[in-house]
LUMLUMDREN-839293 format. One record per residue: z, y, x of N, C-alpha, C in turn; residue in three letters. Coordinates in pm, whole numbers. Layout:
BEGIN
R    n_z    n_y    n_x   ca_z   ca_y   ca_x    c_z    c_y    c_x res
R      Z      Y      X      Z      Y      X      Z      Y      X ALA
...
// end
This chain:
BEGIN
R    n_z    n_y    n_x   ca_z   ca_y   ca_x    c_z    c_y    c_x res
R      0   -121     84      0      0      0      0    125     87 UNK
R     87     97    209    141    252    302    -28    259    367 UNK
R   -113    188    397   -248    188    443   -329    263    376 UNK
R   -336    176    245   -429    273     95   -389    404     79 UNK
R   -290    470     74   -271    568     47   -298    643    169 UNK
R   -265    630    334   -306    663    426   -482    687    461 UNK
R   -541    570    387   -681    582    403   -751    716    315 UNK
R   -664    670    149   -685    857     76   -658    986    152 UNK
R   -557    972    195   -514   1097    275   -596   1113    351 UNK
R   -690   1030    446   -737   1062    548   -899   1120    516 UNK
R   -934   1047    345  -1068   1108    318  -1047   1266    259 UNK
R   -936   1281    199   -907   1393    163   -931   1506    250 UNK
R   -876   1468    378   -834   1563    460   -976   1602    538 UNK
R  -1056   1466    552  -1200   1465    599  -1301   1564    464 UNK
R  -1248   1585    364  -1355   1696    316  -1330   1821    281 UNK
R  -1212   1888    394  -1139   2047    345  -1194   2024    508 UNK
R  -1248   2193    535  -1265   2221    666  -1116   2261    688 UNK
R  -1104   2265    831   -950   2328    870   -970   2484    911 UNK
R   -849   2473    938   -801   2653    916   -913   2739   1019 UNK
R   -988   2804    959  -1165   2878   1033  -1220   2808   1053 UNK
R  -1243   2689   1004  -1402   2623   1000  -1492   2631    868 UNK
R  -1566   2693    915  -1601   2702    765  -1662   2554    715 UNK
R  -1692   2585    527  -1713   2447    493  -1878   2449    515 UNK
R  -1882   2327    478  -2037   2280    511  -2059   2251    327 UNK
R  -2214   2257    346  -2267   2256    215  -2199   2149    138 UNK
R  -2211   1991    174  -2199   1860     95  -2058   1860     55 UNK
R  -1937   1927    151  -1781   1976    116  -1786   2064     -5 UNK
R  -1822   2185    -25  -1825   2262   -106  -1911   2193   -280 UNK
R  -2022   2068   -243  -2026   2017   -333  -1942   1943   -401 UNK
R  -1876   1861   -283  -1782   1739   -307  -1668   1830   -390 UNK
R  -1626   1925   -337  -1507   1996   -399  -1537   2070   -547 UNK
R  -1636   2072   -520  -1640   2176   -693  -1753   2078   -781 UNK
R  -1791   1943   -759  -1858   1876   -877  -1799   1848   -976 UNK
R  -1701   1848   -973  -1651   1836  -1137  -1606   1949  -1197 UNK
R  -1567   2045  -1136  -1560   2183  -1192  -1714   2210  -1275 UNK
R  -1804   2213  -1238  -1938   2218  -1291  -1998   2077  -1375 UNK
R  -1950   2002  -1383  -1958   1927  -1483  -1857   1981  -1619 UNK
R  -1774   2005  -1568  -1677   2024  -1667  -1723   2144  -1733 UNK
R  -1802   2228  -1715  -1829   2318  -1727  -1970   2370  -1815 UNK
R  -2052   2252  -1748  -2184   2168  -1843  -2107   2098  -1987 UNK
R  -2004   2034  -1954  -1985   1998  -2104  -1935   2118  -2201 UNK
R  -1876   2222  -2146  -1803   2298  -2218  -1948   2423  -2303 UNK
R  -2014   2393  -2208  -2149   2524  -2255  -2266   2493  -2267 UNK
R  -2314   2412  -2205  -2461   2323  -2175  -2517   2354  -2035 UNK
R  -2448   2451  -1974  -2510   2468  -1855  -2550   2374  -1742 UNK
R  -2624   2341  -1708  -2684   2170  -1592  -2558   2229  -1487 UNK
R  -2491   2125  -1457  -2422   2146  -1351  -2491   2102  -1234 UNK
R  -2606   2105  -1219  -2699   2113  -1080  -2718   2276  -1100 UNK
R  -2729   2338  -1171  -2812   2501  -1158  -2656   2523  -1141 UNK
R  -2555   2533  -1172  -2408   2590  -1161  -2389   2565   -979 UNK
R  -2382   2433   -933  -2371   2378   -788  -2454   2468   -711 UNK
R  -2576   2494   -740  -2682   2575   -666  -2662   2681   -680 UNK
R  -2637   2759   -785  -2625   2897   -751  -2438   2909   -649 UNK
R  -2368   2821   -702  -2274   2864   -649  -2301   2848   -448 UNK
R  -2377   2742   -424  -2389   2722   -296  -2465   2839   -229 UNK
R  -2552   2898   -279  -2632   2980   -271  -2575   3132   -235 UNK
R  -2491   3163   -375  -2446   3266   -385  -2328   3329   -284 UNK
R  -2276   3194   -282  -2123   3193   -205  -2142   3190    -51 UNK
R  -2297   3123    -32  -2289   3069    129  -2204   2967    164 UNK
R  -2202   2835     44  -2106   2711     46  -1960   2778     87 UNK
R  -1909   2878    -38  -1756   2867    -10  -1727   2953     94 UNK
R  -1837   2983    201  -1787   3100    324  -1796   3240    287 UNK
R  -1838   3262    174  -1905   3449    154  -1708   3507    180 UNK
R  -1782   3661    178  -1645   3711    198  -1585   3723     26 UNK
R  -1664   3732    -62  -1655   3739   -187  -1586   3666   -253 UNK
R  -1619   3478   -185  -1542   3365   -198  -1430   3357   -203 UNK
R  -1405   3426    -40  -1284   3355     43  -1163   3450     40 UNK
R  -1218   3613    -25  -1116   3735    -55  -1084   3736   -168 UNK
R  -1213   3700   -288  -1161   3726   -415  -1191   3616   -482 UNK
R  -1201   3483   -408  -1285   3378   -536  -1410   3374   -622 UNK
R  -1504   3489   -589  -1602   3516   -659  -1696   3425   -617 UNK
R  -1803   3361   -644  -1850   3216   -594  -2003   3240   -663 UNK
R  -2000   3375   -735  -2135   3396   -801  -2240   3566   -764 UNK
R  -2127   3604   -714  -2152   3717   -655  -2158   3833   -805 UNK
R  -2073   3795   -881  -2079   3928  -1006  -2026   4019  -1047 UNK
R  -2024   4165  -1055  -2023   4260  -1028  -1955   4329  -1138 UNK
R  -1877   4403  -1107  -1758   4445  -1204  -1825   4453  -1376 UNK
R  -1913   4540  -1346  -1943   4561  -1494  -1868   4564  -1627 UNK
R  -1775   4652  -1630  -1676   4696  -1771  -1548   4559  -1714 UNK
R  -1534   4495  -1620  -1417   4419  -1584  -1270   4525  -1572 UNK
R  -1190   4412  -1632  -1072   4470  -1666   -992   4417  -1544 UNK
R  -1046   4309  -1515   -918   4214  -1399   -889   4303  -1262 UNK
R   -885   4240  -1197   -866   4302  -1070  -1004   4318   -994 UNK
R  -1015   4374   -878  -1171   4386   -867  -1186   4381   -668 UNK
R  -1310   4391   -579  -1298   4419   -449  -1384   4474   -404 UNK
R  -1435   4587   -294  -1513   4636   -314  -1614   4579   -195 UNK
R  -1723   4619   -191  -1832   4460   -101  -1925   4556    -82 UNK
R  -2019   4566     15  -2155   4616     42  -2236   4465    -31 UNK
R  -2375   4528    -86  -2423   4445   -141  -2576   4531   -116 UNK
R  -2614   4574   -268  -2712   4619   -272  -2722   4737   -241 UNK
R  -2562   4800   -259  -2528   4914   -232  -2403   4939   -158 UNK
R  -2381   5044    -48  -2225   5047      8  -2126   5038    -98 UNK
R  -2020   4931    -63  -1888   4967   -184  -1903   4919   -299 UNK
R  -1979   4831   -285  -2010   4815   -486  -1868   4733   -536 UNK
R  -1865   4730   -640  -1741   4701   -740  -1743   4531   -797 UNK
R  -1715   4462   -719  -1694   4328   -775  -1583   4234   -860 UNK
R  -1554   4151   -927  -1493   4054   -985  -1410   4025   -872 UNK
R  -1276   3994   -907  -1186   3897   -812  -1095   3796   -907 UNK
R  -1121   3698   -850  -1063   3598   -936   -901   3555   -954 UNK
R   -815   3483   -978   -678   3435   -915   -753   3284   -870 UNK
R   -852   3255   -922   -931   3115   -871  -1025   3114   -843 UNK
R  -1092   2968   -809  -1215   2950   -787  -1265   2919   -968 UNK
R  -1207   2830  -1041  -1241   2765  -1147  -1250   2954  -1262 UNK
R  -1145   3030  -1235  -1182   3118  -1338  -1296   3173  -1324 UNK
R  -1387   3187  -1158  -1492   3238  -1119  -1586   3160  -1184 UNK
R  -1619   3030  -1173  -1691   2918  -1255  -1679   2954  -1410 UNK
R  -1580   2969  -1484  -1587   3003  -1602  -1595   3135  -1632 UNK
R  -1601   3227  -1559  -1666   3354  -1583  -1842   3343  -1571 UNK
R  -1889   3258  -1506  -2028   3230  -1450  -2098   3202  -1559 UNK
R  -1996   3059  -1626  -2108   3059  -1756  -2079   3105  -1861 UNK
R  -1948   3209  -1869  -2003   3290  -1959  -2078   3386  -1978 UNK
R  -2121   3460  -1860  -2202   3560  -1844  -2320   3492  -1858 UNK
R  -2341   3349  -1831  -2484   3325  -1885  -2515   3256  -2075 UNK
R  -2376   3215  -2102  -2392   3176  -2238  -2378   3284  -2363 UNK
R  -2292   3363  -2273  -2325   3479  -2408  -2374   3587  -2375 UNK
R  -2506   3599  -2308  -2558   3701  -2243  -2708   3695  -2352 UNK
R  -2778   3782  -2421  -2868   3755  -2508  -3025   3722  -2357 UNK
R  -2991   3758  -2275  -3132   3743  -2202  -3143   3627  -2139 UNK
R  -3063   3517  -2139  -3044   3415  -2114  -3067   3312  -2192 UNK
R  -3047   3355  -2349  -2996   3206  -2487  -3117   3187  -2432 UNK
R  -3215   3168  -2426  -3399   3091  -2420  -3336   2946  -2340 UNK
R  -3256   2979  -2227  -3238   2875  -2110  -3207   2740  -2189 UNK
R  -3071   2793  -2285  -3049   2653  -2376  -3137   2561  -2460 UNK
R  -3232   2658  -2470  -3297   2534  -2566  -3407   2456  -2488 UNK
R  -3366   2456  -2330  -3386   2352  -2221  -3353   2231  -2223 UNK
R  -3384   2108  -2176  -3300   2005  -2201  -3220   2045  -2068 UNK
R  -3102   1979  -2060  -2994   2021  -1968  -3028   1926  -1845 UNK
R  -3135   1856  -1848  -3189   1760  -1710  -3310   1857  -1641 UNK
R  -3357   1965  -1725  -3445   1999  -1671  -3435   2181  -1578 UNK
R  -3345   2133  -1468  -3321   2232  -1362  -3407   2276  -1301 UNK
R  -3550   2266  -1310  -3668   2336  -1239  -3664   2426  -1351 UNK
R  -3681   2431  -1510  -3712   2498  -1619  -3598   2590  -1596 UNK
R  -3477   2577  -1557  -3370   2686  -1592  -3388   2736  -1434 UNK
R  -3412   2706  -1300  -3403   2789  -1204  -3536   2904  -1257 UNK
R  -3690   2852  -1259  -3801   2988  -1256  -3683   3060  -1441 UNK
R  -3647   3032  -1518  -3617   3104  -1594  -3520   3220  -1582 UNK
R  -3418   3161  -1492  -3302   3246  -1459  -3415   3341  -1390 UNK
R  -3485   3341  -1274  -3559   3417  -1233  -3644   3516  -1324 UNK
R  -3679   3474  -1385  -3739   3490  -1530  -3680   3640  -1575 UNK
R  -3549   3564  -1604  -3464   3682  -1687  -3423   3773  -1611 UNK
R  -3457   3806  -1475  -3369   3888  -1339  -3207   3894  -1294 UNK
R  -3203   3715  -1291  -3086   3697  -1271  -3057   3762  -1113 UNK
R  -3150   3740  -1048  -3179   3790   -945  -3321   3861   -828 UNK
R  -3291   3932   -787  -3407   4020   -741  -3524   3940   -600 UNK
R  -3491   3855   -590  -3564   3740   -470  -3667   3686   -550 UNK
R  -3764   3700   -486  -3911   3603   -577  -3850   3499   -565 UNK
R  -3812   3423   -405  -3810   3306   -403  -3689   3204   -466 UNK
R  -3581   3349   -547  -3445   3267   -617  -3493   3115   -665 UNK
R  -3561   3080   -745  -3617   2964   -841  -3584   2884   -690 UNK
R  -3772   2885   -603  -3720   2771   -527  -3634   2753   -431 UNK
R  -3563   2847   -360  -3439   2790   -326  -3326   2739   -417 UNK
R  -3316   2739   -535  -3238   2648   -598  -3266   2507   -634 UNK
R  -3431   2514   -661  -3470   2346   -611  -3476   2317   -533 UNK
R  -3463   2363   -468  -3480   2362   -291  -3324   2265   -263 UNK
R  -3218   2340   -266  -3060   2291   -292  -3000   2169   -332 UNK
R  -3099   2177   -487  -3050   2065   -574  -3130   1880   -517 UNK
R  -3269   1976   -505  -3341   1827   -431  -3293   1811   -316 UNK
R  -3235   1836   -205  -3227   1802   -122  -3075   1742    -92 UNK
R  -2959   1782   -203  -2882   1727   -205  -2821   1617   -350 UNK
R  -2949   1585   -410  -2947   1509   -530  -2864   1583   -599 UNK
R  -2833   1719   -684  -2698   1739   -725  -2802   1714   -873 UNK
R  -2949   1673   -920  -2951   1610  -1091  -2862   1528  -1128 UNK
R  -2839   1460   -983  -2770   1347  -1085  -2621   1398  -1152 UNK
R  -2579   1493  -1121  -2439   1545  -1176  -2447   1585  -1346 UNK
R  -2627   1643  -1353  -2678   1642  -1486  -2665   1530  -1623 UNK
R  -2670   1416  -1533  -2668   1298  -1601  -2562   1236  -1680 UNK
R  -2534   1311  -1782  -2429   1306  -1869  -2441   1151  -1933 UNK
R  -2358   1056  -1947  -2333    930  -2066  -2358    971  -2211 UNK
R  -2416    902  -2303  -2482    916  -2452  -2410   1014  -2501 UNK
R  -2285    966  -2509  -2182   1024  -2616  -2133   1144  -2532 UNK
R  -2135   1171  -2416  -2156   1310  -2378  -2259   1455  -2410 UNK
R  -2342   1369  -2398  -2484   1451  -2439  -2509   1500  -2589 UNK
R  -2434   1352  -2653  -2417   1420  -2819  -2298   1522  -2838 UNK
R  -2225   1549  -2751  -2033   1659  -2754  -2124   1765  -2678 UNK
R  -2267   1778  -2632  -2261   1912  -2557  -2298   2028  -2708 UNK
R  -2223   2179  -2656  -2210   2269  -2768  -2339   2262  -2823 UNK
R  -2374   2333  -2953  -2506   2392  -3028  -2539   2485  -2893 UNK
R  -2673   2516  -2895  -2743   2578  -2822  -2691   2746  -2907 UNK
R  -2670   2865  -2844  -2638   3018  -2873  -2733   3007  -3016 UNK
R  -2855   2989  -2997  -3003   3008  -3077  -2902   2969  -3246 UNK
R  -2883   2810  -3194  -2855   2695  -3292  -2729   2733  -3364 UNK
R  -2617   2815  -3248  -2479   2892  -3317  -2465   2997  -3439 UNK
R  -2589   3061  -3373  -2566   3209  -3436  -2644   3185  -3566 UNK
R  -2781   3112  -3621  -2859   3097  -3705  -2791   3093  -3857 UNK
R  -2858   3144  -3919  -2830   3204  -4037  -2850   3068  -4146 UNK
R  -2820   3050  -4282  -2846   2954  -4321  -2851   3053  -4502 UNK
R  -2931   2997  -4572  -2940   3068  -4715  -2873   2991  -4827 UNK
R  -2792   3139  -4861  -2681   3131  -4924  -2701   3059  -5055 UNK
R  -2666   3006  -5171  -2700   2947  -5268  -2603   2944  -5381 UNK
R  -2510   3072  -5448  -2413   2986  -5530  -2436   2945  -5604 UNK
R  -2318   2895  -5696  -2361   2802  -5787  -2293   2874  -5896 UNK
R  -2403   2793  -6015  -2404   2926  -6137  -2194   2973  -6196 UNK
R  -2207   3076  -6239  -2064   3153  -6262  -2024   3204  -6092 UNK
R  -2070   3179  -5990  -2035   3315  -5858  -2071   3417  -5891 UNK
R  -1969   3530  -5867  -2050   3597  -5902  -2186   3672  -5859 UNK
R  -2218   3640  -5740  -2361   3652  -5673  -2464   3545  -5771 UNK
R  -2470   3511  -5829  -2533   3398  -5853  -2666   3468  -5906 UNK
R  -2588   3528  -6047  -2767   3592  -6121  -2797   3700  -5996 UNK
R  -2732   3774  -5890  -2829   3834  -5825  -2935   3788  -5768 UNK
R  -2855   3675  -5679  -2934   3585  -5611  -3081   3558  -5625 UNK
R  -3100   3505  -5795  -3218   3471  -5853  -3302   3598  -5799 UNK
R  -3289   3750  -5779  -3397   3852  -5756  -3423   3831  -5629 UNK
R  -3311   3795  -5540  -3330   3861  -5431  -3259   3770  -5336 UNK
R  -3323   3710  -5195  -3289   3614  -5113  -3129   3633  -5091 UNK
R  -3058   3607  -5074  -2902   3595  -5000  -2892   3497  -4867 UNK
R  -2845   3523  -4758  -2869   3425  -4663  -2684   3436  -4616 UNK
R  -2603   3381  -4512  -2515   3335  -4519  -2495   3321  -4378 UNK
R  -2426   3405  -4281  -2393   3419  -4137  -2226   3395  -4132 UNK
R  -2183   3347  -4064  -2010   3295  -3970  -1933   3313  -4170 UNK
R  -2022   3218  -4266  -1966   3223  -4425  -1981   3326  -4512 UNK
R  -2024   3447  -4469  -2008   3568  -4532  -2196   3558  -4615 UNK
R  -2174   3590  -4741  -2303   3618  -4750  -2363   3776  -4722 UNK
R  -2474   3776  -4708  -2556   3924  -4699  -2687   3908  -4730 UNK
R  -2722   4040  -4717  -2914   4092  -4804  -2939   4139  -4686 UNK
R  -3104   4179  -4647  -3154   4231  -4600  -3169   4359  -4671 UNK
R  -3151   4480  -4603  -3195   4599  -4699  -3342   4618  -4721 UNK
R  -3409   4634  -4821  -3534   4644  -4819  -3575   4813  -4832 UNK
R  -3706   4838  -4834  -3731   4999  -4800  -3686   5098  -4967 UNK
R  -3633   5183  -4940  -3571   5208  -5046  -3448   5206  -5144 UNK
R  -3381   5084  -5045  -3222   5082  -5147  -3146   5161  -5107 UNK
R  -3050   5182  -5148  -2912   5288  -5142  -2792   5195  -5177 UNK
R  -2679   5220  -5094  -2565   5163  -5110  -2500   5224  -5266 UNK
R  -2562   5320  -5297  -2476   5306  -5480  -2596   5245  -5559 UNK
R  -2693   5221  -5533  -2818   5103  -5625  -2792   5008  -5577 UNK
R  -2733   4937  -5443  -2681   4780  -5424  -2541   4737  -5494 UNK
R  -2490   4819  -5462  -2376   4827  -5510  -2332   4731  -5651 UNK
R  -2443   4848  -5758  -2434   4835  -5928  -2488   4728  -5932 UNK
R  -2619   4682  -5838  -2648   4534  -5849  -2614   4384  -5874 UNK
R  -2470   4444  -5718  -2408   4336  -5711  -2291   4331  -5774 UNK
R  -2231   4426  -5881  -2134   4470  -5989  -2016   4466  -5868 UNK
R  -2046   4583  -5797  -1934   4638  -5726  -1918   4784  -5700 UNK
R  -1774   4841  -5634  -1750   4979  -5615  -1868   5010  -5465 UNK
R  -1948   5154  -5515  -1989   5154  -5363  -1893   5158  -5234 UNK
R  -1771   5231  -5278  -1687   5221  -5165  -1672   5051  -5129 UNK
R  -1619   5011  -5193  -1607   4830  -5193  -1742   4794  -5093 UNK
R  -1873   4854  -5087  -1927   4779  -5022  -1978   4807  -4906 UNK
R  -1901   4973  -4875  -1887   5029  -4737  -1777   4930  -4639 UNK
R  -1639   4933  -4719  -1563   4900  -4663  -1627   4739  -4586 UNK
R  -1679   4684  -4656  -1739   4511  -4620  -1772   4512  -4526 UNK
R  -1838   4651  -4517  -1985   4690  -4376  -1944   4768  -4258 UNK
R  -1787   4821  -4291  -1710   4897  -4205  -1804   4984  -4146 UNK
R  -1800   5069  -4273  -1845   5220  -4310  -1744   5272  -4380 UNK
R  -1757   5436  -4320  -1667   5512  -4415  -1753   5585  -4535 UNK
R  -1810   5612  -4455  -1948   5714  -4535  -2095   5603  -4502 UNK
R  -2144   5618  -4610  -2271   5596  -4638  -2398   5665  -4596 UNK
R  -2448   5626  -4474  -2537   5670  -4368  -2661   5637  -4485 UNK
R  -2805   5703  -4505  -2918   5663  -4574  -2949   5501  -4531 UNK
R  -2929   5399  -4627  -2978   5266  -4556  -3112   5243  -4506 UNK
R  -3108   5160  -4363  -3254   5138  -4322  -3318   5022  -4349 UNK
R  -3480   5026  -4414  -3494   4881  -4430  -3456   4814  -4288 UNK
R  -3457   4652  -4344  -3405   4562  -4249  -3243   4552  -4143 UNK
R  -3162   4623  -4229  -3048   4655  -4190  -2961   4540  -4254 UNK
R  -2858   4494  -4189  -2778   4370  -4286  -2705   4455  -4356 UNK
R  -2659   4437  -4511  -2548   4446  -4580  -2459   4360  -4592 UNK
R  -2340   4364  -4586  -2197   4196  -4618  -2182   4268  -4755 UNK
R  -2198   4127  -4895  -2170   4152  -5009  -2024   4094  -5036 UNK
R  -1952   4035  -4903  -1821   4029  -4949  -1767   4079  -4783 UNK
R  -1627   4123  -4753  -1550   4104  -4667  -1594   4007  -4542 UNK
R  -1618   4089  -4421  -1640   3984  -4275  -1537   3923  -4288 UNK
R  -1553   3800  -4169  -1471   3723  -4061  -1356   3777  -3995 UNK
R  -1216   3748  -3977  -1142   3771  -3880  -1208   3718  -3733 UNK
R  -1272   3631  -3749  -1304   3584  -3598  -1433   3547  -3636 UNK
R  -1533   3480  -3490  -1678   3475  -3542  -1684   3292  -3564 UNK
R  -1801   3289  -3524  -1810   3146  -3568  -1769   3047  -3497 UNK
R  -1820   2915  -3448  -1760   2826  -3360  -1870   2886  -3263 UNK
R  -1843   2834  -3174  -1972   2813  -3006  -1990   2955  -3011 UNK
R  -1938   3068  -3063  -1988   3194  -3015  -1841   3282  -2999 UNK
R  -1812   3290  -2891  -1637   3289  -2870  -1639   3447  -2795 UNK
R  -1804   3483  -2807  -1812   3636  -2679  -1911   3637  -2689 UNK
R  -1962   3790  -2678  -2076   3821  -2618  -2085   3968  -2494 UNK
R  -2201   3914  -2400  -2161   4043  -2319  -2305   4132  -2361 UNK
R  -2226   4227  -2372  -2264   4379  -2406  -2342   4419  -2341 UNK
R  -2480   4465  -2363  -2602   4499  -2303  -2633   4706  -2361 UNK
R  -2681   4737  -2271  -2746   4846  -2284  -2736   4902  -2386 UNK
R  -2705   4997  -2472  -2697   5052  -2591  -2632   4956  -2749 UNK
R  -2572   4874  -2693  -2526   4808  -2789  -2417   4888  -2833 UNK
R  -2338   4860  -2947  -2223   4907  -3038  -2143   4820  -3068 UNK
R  -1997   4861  -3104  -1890   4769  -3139  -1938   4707  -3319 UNK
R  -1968   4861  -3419  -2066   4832  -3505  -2167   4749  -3514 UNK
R  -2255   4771  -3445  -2396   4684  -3460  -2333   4486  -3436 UNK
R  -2206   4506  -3277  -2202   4384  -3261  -2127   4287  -3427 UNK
R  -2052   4385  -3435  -1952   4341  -3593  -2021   4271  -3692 UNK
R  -2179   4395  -3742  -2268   4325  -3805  -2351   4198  -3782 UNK
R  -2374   4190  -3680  -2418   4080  -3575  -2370   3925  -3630 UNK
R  -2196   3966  -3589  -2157   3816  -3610  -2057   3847  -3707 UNK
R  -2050   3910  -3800  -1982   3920  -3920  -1829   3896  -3868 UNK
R  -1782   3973  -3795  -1643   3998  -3758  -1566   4180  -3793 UNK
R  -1456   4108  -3848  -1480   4269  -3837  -1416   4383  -3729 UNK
R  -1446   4495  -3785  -1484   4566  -3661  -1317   4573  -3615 UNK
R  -1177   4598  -3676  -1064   4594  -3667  -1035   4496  -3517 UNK
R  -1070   4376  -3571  -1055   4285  -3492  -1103   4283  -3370 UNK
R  -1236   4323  -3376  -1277   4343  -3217  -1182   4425  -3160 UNK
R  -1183   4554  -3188  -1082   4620  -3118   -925   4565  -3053 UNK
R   -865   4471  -3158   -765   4410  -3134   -802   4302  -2997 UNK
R   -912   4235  -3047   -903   4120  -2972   -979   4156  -2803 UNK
R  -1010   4287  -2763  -1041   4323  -2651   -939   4473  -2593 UNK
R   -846   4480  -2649   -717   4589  -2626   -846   4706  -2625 UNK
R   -920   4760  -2726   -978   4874  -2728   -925   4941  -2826 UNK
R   -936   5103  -2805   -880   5209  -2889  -1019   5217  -3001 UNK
R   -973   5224  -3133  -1006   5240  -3238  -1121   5388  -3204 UNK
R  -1296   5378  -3214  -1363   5455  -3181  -1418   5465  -3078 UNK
R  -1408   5383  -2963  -1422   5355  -2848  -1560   5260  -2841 UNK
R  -1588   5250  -2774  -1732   5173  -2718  -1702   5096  -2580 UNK
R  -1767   4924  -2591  -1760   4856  -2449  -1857   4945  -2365 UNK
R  -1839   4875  -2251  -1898   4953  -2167  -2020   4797  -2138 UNK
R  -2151   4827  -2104  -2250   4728  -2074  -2215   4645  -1958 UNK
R  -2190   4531  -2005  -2148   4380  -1929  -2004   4360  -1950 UNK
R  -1932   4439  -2025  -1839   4357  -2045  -1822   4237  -2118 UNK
R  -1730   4134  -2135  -1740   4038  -2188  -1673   4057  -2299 UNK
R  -1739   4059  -2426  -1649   4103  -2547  -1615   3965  -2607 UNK
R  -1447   3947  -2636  -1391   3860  -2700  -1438   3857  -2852 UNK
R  -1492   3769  -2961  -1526   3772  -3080  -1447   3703  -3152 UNK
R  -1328   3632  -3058  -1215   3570  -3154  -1146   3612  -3049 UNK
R   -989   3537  -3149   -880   3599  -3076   -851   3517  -2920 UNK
R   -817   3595  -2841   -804   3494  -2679   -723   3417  -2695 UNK
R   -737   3261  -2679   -621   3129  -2647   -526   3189  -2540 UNK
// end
């Protein structure tokens, strides 16, 4: 027994470099493959494209980014609340992520790619097919290198990391809905005595995170929807978290009842792009707007700032 356990110890110790050596590529795999599996099951992300960018990004575990702040992806403050370090990059001083881990760096990674809207396309990849998600990430300007794509096949082929892809049946059936497959709308239908019901018959109703809603068409007014749907117009500001009644635009959502405290399943965040709104996001995923504020410590009137990661339920 005192042997076996001596022989563990001794492989253990054979795949941590010692104190200033840095690690070598196949270490930095060995050490973080199941972090990226674990990580593929939790989102769909191929834990070969997770292994590669991290090897890539990090310089296998040696970057200073790594080894000061745990950052393993190289990503950049953007509306971050945590702690932060500052790095020459593209620019002197730029403002980076610092982790308390390596694993929170990994799970910051794929969330910036699962709830990032310039990314959802990647999911409806099969999760074996890591040539399709490296030119895509490229694709989307995950990064500014023509050659990003093939040095990540470059990585993965040469150190077999598909096979980490290779999830068992009943794995592959537990990986999440694809973002696309989360967020999709489904048409609403009650059944006769709702009171939506005789509206229904005029006019489509469709049905987002339970809530039903209309499309506005050219011409309605929130006191002509209103009487429609035998409600107060205020009643159907408040739904839409409005105070006042802005002229409605066609193709604008209306909620004919009360949002969500929280959003749906598989959509737990989204990060905030360019001119987005706490509003627009609310309407989005039928949360309401109260809650966002709560569930990201923002002051009532306030706006994220682009790339933050906005919580859409409450944080575990």
């Amino acid at each position: 027994m005192k042997r076996i356990l001596t022989g563990i110890l001794l492989l253990l110790l054979a795949a941590v470099p010692a104190a200033g050596q840095k690690m070598t590529r196949s270490q930095y795999i060995e050490k973080y493959a199941e972090t990226a599996v674990r990580e593929m099951k939790a989102t769909g992300i191929p834990a070969s494209i997770t292994l590669a960018q991290g090897c890539l990004e990090s310089g296998n575990g040696n970057s200073t980014l790594a080894t000061k702040a745990n950052n393993h992806f190289g990503i950049k403050c953007h509306g971050w609340k945590g702690k932060s370090i500052k790095h020459t990059d593209d620019a002197p001083d730029e403002c980076f992520r610092s982790y308390a881990s390596a694993d929170e760096s990994f799970r910051d990674h794929s969330d910036f790619l699962r709830y990032r809207d310039r990314y959802a396309f990647l999911f409806d990849l099969e999760p074996t097919d890591y040539k399709g998600w490296a030119y895509g990430l490229q694709k989307a300007g995950y990064a500014t290198a023509q050659t990003y794509a093939a040095s990540l096949i470059r990585i993965i082929e040469e150190n077999g990391l598909y096979r980490y892809d290779r999830l068992e049946v009943q794995d592959q059936q537990a990986l999440p809905p694809t973002p696309t497959e989360a967020e999709t709308s489904i048409q609403f239908k009650p059944l006769p005595g709702h009171k939506l019901y005789e509206a229904s018959l005029n006019r489509e109703i469709r049905s987002r995170n339970g809530v039903p809603y209309l499309i506005a068409r050219k011409n309605d007014t929130w006191r002509q929807l209103a009487r429609e749907y035998n409600l107060f117009r205020w009643e159907l500001l408040r739904f839409n978290d409005l105070r006042h009644g802005a002229p409605l635009q066609a193709g604008e959502t209306v909620y004919l009842e009360p949002k969500k405290k929280e959003s749906a399943p598989y959509l737990d965040k989204h990060v905030v792009e360019e001119g987005e709104t706490l509003h627009g996001l609310s309407q989005r995923y039928a949360v309401k707007m109260k809650k966002l504020y709560q569930y990201n410590a923002m002051k009532p009137g306030t706006e994220p700032e682009p790339g933050t990661i906005l919580n859409l339920r409450k944080p575990r």
